[in-house]
Every structure is written in structure tokens, then in C-alpha cells.
C-alpha positions in Angstrom: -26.6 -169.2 199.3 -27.9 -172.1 197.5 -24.9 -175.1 196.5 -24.1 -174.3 192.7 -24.3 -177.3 190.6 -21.8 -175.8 188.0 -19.4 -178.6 186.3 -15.9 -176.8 186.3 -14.1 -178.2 182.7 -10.5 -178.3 184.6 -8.3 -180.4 182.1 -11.2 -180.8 179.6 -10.0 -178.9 176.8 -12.0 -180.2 174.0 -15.3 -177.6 173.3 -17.8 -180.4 171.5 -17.4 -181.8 175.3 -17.7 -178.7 177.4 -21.0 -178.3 175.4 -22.5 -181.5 175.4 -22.0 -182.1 178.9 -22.7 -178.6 180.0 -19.8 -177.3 181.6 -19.3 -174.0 182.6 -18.3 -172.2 179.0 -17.2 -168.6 179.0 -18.8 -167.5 175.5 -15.6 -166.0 173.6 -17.3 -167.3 170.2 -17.2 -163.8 168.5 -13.7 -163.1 169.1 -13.2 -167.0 167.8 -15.2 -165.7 164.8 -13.1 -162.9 164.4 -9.9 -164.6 164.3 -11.1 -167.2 161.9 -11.9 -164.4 159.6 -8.9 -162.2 160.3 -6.3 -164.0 158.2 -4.8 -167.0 156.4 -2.1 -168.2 158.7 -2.4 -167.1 161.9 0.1 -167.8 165.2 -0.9 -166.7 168.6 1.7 -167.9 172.2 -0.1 -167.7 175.2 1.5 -169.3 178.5 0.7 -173.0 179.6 -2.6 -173.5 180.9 -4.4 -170.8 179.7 -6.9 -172.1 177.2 -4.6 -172.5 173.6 -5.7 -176.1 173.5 -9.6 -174.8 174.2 -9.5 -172.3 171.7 -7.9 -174.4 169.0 -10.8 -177.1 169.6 -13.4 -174.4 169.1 -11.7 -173.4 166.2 -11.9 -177.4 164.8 -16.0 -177.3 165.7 -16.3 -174.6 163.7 -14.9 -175.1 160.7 -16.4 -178.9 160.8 -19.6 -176.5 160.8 -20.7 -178.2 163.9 -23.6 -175.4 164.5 -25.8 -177.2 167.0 -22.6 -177.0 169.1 -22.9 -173.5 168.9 -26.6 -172.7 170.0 -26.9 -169.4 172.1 -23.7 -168.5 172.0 -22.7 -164.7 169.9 -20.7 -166.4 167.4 -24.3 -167.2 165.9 -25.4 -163.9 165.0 -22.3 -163.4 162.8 -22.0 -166.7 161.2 -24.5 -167.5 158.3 -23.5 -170.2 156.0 -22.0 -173.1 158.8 -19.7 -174.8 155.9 -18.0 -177.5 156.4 -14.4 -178.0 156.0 -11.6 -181.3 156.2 -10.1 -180.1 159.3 -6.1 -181.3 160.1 -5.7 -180.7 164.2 -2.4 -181.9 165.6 -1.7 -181.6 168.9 2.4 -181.0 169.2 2.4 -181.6 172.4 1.9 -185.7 172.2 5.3 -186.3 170.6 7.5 -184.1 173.4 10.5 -186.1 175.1 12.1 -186.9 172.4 15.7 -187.4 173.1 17.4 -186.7 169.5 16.4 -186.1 165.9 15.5 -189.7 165.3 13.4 -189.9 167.9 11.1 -186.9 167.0 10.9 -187.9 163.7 9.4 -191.6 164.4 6.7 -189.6 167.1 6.2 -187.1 163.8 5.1 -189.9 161.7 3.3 -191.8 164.3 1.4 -189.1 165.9 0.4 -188.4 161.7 -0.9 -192.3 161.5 -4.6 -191.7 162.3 -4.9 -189.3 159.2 -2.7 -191.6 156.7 -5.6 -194.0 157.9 -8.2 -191.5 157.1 -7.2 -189.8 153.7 -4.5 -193.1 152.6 -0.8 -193.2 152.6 1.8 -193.6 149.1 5.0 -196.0 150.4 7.6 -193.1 149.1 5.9 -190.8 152.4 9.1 -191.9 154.7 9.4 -188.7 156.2 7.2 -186.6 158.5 6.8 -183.7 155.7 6.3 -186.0 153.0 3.7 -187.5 154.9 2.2 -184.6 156.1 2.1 -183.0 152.3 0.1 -186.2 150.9 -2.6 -186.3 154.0 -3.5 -182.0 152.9 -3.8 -183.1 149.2 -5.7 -186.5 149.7 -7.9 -184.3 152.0 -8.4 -182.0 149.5 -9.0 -184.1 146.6 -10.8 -186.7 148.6 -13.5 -183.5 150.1 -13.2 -181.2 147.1 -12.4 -178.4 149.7 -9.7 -176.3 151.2 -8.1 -177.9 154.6 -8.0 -175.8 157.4 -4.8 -177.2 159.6 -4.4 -176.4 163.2 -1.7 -176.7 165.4 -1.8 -176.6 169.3 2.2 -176.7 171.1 4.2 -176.1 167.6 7.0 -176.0 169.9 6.5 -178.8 172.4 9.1 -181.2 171.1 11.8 -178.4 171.3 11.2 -176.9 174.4 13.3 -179.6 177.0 16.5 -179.0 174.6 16.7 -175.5 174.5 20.2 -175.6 176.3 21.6 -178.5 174.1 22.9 -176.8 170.7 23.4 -179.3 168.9 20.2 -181.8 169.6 18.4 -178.2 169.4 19.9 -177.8 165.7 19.0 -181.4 164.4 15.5 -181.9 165.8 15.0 -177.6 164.3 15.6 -179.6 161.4 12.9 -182.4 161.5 10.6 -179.6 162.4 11.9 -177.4 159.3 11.1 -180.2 157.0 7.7 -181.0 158.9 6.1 -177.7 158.8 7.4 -177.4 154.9 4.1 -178.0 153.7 2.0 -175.3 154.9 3.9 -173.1 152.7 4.1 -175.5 149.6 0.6 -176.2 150.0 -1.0 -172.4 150.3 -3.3 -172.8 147.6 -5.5 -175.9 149.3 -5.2 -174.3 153.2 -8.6 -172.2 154.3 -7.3 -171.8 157.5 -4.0 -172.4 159.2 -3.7 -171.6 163.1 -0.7 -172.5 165.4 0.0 -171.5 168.5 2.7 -172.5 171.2 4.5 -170.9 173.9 7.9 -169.4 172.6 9.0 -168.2 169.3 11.2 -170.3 166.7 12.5 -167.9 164.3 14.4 -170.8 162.1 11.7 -173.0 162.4 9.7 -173.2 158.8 6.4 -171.3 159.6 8.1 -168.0 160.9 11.5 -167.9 158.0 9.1 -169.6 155.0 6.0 -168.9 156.0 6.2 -164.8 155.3 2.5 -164.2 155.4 2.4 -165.7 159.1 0.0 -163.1 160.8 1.6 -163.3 164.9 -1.7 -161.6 166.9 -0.2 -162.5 170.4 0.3 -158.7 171.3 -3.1 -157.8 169.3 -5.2 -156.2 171.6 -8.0 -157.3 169.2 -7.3 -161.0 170.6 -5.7 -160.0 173.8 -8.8 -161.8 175.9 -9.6 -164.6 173.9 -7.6 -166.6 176.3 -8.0 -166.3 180.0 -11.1 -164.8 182.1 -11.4 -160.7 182.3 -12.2 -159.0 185.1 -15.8 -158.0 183.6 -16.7 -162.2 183.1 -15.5 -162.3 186.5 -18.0 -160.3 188.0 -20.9 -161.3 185.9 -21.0 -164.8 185.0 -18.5 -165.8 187.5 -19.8 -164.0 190.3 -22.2 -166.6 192.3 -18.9 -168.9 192.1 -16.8 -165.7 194.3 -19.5 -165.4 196.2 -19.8 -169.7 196.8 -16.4 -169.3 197.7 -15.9 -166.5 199.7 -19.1 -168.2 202.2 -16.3 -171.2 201.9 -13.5 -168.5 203.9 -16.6 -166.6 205.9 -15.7 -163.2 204.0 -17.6 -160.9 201.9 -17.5 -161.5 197.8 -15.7 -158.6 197.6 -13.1 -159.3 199.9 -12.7 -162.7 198.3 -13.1 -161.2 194.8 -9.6 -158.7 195.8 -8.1 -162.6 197.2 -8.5 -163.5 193.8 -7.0 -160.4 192.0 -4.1 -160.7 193.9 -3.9 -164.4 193.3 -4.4 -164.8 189.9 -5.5 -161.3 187.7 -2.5 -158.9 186.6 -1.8 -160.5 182.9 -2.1 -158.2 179.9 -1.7 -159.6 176.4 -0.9 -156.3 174.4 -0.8 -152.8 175.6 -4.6 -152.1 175.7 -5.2 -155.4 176.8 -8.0 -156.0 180.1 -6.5 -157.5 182.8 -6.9 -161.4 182.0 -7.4 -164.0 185.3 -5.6 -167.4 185.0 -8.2 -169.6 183.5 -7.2 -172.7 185.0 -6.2 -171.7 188.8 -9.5 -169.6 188.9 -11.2 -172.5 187.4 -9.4 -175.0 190.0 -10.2 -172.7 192.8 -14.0 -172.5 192.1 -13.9 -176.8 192.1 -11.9 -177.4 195.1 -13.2 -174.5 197.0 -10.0 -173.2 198.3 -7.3 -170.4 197.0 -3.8 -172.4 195.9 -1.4 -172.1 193.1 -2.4 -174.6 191.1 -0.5 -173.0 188.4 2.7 -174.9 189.4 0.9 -178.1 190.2 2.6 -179.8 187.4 5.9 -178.1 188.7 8.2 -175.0 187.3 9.2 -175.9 183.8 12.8 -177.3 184.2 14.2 -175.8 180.7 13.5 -172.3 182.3 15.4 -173.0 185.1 17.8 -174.1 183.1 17.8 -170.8 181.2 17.4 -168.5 184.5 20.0 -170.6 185.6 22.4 -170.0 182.4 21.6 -166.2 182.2 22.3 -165.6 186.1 18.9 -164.1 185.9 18.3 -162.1 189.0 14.9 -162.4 190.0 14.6 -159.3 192.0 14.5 -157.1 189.1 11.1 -158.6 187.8 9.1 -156.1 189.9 9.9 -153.5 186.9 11.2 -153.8 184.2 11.6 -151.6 180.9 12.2 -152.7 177.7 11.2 -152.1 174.1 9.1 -154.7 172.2 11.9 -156.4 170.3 13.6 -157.7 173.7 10.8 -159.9 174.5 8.8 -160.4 171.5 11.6 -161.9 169.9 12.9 -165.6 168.6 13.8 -168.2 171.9 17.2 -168.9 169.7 18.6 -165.5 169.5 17.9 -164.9 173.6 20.7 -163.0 174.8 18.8 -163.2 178.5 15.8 -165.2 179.7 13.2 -162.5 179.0 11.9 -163.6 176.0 11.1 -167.2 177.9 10.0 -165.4 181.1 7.2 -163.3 179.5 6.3 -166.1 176.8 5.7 -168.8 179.5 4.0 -166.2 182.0 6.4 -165.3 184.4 6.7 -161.9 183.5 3.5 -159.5 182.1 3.0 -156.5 180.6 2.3 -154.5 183.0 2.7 -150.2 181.7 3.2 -148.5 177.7 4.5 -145.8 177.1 3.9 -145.0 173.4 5.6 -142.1 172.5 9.2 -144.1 173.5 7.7 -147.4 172.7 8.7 -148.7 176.2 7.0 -151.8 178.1 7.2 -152.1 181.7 7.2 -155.9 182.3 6.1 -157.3 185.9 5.0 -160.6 187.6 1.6 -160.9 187.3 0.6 -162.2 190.5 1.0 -163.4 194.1 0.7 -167.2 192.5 3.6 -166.9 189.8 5.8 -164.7 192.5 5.4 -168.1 195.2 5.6 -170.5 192.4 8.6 -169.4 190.8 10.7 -168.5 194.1 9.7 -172.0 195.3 10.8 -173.1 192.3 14.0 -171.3 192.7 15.2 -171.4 196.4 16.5 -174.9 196.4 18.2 -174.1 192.6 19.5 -170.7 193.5 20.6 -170.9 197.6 19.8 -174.2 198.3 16.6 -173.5 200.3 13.6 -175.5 200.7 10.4 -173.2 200.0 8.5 -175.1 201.9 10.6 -175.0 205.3 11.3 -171.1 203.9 7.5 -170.3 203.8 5.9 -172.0 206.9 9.4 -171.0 209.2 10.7 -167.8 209.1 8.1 -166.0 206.9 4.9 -166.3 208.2 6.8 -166.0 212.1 8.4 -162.2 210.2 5.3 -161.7 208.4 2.7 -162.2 211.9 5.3 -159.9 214.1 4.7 -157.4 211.1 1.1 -157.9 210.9 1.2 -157.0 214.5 2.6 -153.5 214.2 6.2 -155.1 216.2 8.9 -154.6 213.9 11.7 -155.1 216.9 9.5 -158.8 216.8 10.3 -159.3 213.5 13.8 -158.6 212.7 14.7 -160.5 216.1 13.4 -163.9 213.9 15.3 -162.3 211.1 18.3 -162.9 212.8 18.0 -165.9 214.4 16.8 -167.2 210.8 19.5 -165.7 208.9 22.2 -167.3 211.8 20.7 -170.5 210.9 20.8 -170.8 207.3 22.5 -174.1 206.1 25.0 -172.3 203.7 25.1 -175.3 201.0 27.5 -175.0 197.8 25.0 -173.2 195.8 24.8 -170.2 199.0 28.2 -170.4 199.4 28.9 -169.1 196.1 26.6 -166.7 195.9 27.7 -165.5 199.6 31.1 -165.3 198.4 29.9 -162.9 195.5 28.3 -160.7 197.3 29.6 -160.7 200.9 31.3 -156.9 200.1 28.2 -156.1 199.6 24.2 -155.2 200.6 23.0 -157.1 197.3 23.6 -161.1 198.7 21.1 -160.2 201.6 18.7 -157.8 199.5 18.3 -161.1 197.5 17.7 -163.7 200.0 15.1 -161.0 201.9 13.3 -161.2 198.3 13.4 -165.0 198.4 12.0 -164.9 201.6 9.7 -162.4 201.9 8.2 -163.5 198.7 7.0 -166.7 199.6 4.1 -165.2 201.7 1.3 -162.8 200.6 3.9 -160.2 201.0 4.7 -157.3 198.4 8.6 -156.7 198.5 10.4 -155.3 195.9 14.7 -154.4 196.0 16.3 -151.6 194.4 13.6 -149.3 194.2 14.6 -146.2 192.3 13.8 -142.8 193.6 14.8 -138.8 193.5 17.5 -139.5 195.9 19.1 -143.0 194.8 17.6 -146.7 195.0 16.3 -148.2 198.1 17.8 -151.5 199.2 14.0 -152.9 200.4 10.4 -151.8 200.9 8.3 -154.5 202.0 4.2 -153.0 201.8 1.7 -154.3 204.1 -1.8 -153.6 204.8 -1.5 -151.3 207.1 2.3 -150.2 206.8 5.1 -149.7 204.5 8.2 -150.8 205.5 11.6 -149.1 204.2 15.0 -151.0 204.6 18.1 -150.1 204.1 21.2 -152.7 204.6 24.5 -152.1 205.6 27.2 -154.6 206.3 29.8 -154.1 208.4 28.2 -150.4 209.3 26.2 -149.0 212.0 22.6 -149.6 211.6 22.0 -145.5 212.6 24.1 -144.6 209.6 21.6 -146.9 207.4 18.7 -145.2 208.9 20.6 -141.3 208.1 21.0 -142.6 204.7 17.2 -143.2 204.6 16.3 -140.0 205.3 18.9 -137.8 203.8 18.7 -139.1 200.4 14.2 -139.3 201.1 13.9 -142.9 200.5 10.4 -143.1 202.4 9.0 -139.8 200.7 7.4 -141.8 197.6 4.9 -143.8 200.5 3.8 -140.7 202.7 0.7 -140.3 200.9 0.0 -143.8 200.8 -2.6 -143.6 204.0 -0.6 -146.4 205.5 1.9 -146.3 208.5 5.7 -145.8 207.0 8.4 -147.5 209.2 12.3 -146.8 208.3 14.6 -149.4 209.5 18.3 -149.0 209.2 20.0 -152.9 209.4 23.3 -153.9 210.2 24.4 -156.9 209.1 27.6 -158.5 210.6 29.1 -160.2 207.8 31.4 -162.4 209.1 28.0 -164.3 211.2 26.2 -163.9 207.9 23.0 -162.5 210.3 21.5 -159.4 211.5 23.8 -157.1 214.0 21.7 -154.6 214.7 18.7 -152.3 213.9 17.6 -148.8 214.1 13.5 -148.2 214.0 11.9 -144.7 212.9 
């Protein structure tokens, strides 16, 4: 195949350049279109990364009537009149870092300075709102038209002191009296659009702003960010096929890489599955399948929060819950779902409509390594790395290879080995009694390959403690500590812990493992 000569916009988020300099655009002008025409005041959360900051600059061209911008693209056979509008675009997430309420409110003001130089400035503007209120109505007087005002990272400046009450409460406060004027100044607003990651119920535009229109679970918008599975295959297909020539497979064995790596998101119920924009985009420049995702690093305030919640991270493989207990303010989190599914950690993955129940999921292979990487060192005091190129791939090759005796004898020299640092210790000591300390740490570990594991999978005859699924073979565990590894394997088959996976077309393996708790390690194992 001939070399593509395609300019990837990774990091360019601003449109007017993507067009001009003829990047690769995916045309998702009607559905901008739509939106623009859909409501007043509109807010949309979409994780990091996945085109917020894109969309909103596609939004500005528009409404500045930049047309020529638009040539060829669908939003021109539904647009007529190209008017022109004053357009307000603040980008929240200049002024994050802020330490205290102060401090936010001098960034406020500052980050406002380039539009008091535009539209003018009275001396009694001291405050960010105050500020803010005289740059809409000198735009409006000054332009004779309505302002349309948009708002990329609402939330930014809050997001690092989610776990500090009080600085949480007073900086809420500059942001309360910052946001005032969108409601005060309704009349003079064509268009108001802010997005962000997590919801702020006490924050201005959700408990003023009552005519807020929230379209994040609308499956009218539900692709507007991200790449679907059809753009994939048609306009993004000689970049698959580029890069599957790159790993000498076929496209549509690299095209199933890719799924794995980076598809699974859903935005609303009927939503297509929707690719990671920016790790499919990155993977197309550098030529090579990472998790780019997590370049910048696992957000540190959901740590914090997993932390705080005693999240446990093995129960993300499925997980049921009505709307309300993830769709629902940051503040009033009485777990760390809400920030799980906002940021992109968890999915939707099922609905069930007559209950109103969501199943909720990872997405993808790159958000289950990037989080557990993220997590080994805070949770047991592992290092991912040493983790993922140690025992895992040596457990995940002897699998491979059809030699499960192989792979649990690296199991327990691995688990005989572990470093048990402060962080272990206490979980260890929690859990010692029982099978759920090493159900965890199998998770950690398995998870940090291209392995499927999940824990506690319910079926007719009770949960099983681990089922790892391979290509060619599924793999059902059952632990016991301080028990025979026979009577683990008895309990697999008289309570049919396998049945679910014999018409899977793969090999299924039960392993009963006996696990000596005062070595911490593997005892013994029974094969079937």
C-alpha cells in the first residue's frame, strides 16, 4: 500500500485550524447543526480527551458564520443564512490549580482580560461575575446582537479539591457568583453551551439555570464526540489497513486490535459504540497500538476518591444500577461511580427499559491497564510495570501454550515473592480468612495484559471466584485457603460453575487452588 500523507490533528483542538491546514476532520457538522438548534442552554460531559474542546471550537466557527470554513462538509445543506454572532468562548481549563478561593478568583478575572480589552471594562467590575455581566452587555450593545457564550472544562478549577470540603465550598462559591450571569442575562444569550466532565449540582448553571438542557445521555448527540465503528471502517479504513501492514496482519485482524483497545463506549442507551478519538488518532501517527489515554497519567483526585470510597475495582466488569446513581451531582457521591463513568472509566454497556436498569462496564483493554497501573502501587504497593512484564506475560505465555500446570507454577513463585508493603499488609490482614485478598490481586495481575478476567461471576449455582477467557480456552478458578485444592475443584462442578462457557467453542479448564495462607502463595492445584 501506498504511504498515506494524512495529517493526524492530535492535540490540535481548534477546527478553523484542522480546516485550513487540512487535517484529517471526521464531518460531524450536522449533528453540530443539530445541537446548535436544539436549545438555549445546553450542557453535554464527555470524558477527557475525547473531542469537548473540538466540538466547542466548531461551535465558535459557526456562529462567527465562518462558512468558507465549512465547504463540503453536511452542515451546509442545512444551514442557509451563515449569520454572524459576538461569540464569548472560555476555556475553564486555563485557570485550574488554584489553591483557594482567592486564587481562582484572580485567574477568573485574568483569564476574562482579553474580552474587557475587546468590548471595555467599568472600574466597579472587581469581581469575576461582575466582570463577566459587563463584557455580555458591551457585546451586545456594541454588535447589536445576541451573544452566544461557550464554555469548555466548567469544572476544571474544582476538580483537584474534590476531597477538601471546605476549599471545595469557597471556590463553589467564586464559581456561583461567576456563572451568575448567564441566567441574569437570558434575554441577550443566542446560544449558551458548556460542557465539562462531572456534574456540579450547587454550582449556578445546574441550581439557577433551570432551563439547562443536559444531552450527555441523548442518544441524539451520543456520537458527536468520539469515532463510531461505521467512520472507522469507511474513512478511517486505509489508516487500519496502514497500520495493520505496520504489525504484518490482515486489516481485519488489526481492525478487532483496535476494538479491543479502544471501542466499547456508549453515551446513552441506544448509543453506537464510540472509539477513543484521541488514542485511535495517536495510534494512526505513531504507527503502533499504546494507551495513550493515560499518557498524561490517571487523574490523581480519582484516586483520591477510589481511594476514599474503598472502591473495589473488581466489580467494574458488571455493574447494575439505575440512572440516578451515576448521572447524578459529584457533591452528593455517596461512592465513586458518578466520577468513574463521568471521567471514562466505567461505560454503559446493557438497558434494560422496562426496570430502567444500566449495566455499567470498562470500556476497553486500554482503560482496564491504565487504571490498574494506576492503582497497583496506590492499592498493594505494586509496580505495574514490574507486574506486567514479570509475572503476567511469563502466566499469560504458559496459558497461551495450552500448560496450565506452567502457569500456576509462576503463580506461586510470584505470589511467594511479593514485597508485602504497608498498603498489602493491610489489605492482607483484611482478607487473609478469606478467598477475596487473592481474587483481587489475580484481577490486578491478570489485568495488566490483554487478558479478560473477571471475579465473582454470578451463576445458577453461586458466584465463581475467577474465570480468566483466552483465545482458545476458558479458564475457571476457584480459591480456597487453607483447603484442599480437590475440594475447590468438587465445588466447581457441583454447584456448575463452568456450565455458562460450554458452548463457547473454546477449550474449558477447571482449576481448583489451594492457597496456604500463612506463605501467602499457591499450595496446591487440581486441573480438570
Amino acid at each position: 500500500m501506498e504511504q498515506m500523507t494524512r495529517q493526524y490533528p492530535v492535540g490540535i483542538q481548534t477546527f478553523a485550524r484542522i480546516i485550513k491546514e487540512n487535517y484529517l476532520y471526521i464531518d460531524k457538522t450536522d449533528l453540530v447543526w443539530e445541537l446548535a438548534h436544539y436549545a438555549t442552554f445546553i450542557f453535554m460531559s464527555r470524558p477527557r480527551r475525547f473531542g469537548k474542546s473540538l466540538l466547542t471550537s466548531t461551535l465558535e466557527s459557526y456562529f462567527l458564520g465562518d462558512r468558507e470554513l465549512f465547504s463540503g462538509l453536511k452542515i451546509t445543506g442545512l444551514e442557509k443564512e451563515w449569520k454572524s454572532y459576538p461569540v464569548i468562548h472560555l476555556d475553564l481549563s486555563i485557570v485550574k490549580g488554584q489553591g483557594d478561593a482567592a486564587g481562582l478568583k484572580d485567574a477568573l478575572i485574568w483569564m476574562l482580560k482579553p474580552l474587557a480589552e475587546k468590548y471595555g471594562r467599568d472600574q466597579d467590575e472587581n469581581t469575576p461575575g461582575k466582570l463577566f455581566t459587563g463584557i455580555l452587555n458591551r457585546a451586545h450593545e456594541k454588535t447589536g446582537s445576541q451573544v452566544v457564550v461557550l464554555i469548555d472544562e466548567y469544572d476544571a478549577p474544582l476538580l483537584d479539591v474534590l476531597h477538601d470540603n471546605v476549599t471545595l465550598d469557597e471556590m463553589r462559591g467564586v464559581m456561583q457568583e461567576f456563572y451568575q450571569p448567564l441566567k441574569a442575562n437570558e434575554a441577550i444569550i443566542k446560544f449558551c453551551f458548556i460542557t465539562g466532565i462531572t456534574k456540579f449540582s450547587q454550582l449556578s448553571i445546574f441550581s439557577t439555570l433551570n432551563n439547562l438542557t443536559n444531552v450527555t445521555l441523548d442518544p441524539r448527540f451520543s456520537a458527536i464526540c468520539g469515532i463510531t465503528e461505521e467512520e472507522l471502517t469507511t474513512k478511517l479504513w486505509p489508516d487500519v489497513e496502514l497500520l495493520a501492514e505496520r504489525y504484518k496482519i490482515t486489516a481485519e485482524a488489526m481492525h478487532q486490535k483496535l476494538k479491543e483497545q479502544y471501542d466499547g463506549y456508549h453515551f446513552s442507551e441506544d448509543s453506537p459504540e464510540v472509539y477513543n478519538p484521541f488514542s485511535l488518532l495517536k495510534s494512526f501517527l505513531v504507527r503502533k497500538i499504546g494507551s495513550w489515554w493515560f499518557e498524561s497519567g490517571t487523574p490523581t483526585s480519582l484516586i483520591r476518591q477510589m481511594k476514599h470510597f474503598h472502591t473495589d475495582i473488581t466489580s467494574m466488569d458488571s455493574i447494575e444500577v439505575p440512572e440516578t446513581s451515576f448521572d447524578q451531582p459529584t457533591e452528593n457521591m455517596e461512592d465513586a461511580l458518578p466520577l468513574l463513568y463521568q471521567s471514562g472509566y466505567l461505560t454503559i454497556k446493557d438497558y434494560e427499559p422496562l426496570t430502567g436498569t444500566y449495566t455499567l462496564a470498562i470500556p476497553n483493554q486500554e482503560v482496564r491497564v491504565g487504571y490498574v497501573k494506576g492503582l497497583l502501587p496506590t492499592y498493594v504497593g505494586l509496580n505495574g510495570g514490574d507486574v506486567q512484564l514479570g509475572f503476567a506475560a511469563k502466566f499469560w505465555l504458559a496459558l497461551r501454550a495450552g500448560d496450565i500446570e506452567l502457569a500456576l507454577r509462576h503463580m506461586q513463585s510470584y505470589l511467594a515473592g511479593i514485597p508485602y508493603v504497608e498498603g498489602f499488609k493491610k489489605k492482607l490482614a483484611e482478607a487473609t480468612a478469606k478467598e477475596g485478598f487473592y481474587e483481587y490481586t489475580f484481577y490486578l495481575i491478570f489485568s495488566m495484559l490483554n487478558v479478560y478476567v473477571r471475579t465473582q461471576v454470578k451463576v445458577a449455582g453461586g458466584r465463581t471466584d475467577v474465570v480468566v477467557f483466552m483465545p482458545d480456552a476458558v479458564y475457571v478458578m476457584e480459591l480456597k485457603v487453607g483447603e484442599s485444592a480437590q475440594k475447590a475443584l468438587d465445588q466447581i462442578n457441583a454447584r456448575g460453575y463452568a456450565a455458562p462457557y460450554q458452548t463457547d467453542g473454546r477449550r474449558v479448564v477447571k482449576v481448583g487452588v489451594s492457597i496456604n495462607a500463612e506463605e501467602h502463595t499457591v499450595e496446591e492445584w487440581a486441573v480438570e
